[in-house]
N, C-alpha and C positions, 0 to 999 in steps of 0.2 A: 194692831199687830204690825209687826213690823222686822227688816232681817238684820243682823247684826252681823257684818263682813272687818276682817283687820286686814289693815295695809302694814305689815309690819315695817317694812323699808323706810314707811315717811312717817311711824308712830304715830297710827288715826287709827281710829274704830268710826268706821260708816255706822250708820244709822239710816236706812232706807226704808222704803215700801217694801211689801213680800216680796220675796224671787218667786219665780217663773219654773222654775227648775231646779232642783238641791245639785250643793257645791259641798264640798267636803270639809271647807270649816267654812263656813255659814253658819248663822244660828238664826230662827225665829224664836221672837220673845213676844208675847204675852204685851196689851198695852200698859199698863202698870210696870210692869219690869222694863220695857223700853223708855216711860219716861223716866225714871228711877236709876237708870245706866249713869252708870261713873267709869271713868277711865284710869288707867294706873297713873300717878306721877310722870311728867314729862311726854304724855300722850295729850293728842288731842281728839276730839268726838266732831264727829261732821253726822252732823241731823241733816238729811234729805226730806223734803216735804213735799209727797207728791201730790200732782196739780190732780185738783178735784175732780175736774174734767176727763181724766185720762181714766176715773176709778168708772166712769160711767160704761152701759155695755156699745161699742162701736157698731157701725153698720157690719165689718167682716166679725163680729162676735154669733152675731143676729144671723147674719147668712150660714155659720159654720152651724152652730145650731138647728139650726133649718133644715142644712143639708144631712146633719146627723137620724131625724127625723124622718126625713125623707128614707134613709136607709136603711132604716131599721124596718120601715113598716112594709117596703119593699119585698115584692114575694121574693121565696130563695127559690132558681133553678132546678136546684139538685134536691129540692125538698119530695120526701116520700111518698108514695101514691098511701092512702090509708089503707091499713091494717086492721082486721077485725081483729080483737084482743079476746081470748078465750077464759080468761079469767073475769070480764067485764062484758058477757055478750052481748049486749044493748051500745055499747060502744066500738069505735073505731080510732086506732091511734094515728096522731093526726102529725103528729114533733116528738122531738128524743132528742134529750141532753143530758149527756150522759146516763146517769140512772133515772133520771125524772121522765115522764110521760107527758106530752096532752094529748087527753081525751077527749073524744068528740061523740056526743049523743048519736044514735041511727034512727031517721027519721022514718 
């Protein structure tokens, strides 16, 4: 995979790693169609090869990650004291999003 950016002013077409975030003429291509890229007449093509290294996950990858984790499983504050559901009387609802429920068994 990889992104296809034009510098029109200096007649090049990049050829890079994926972007990070979409640009409005950016393209990704497919690897096959990235190696198979031709340029018009009088352009020229700059292949970027990014260093291998860099594809690996870093230590702030691992920590964002981590922390993402950490936040999710994190009780919420403002989460609802349970609710016996009269439709399900053996249960208690326990989360609400949007229309969905969890339910929780009555011990």
């Amino acid at each position: 995979m990889a992104t296809l950016t034009y510098v029109y002013s200096d007649c090049t077409a990049v050829l890079g790693p994926l972007a990070t975030y979409a640009e409005p003429h950016c393209y990704d291509l497919c690897q096959k169609h990235s190696e198979r890229l031709t340029a018009p007449v009088g352009w020229e093509i700059l292949r970027l090869e990014p260093d291998p290294d860099s594809l690996k996950p870093s230590s702030d990858d691992i920590e964002a990650l981590a922390d993402a984790v950490r936040e999710a499983a994190r009780p919420r504050e403002d989460a609802p004291t349970p609710v016996e559901v009269s439709d399900h009387p053996s249960s208690v609802e326990v989360s609400r999003k949007g229309h969905l429920r969890v339910l929780r068994a009555i011990d």
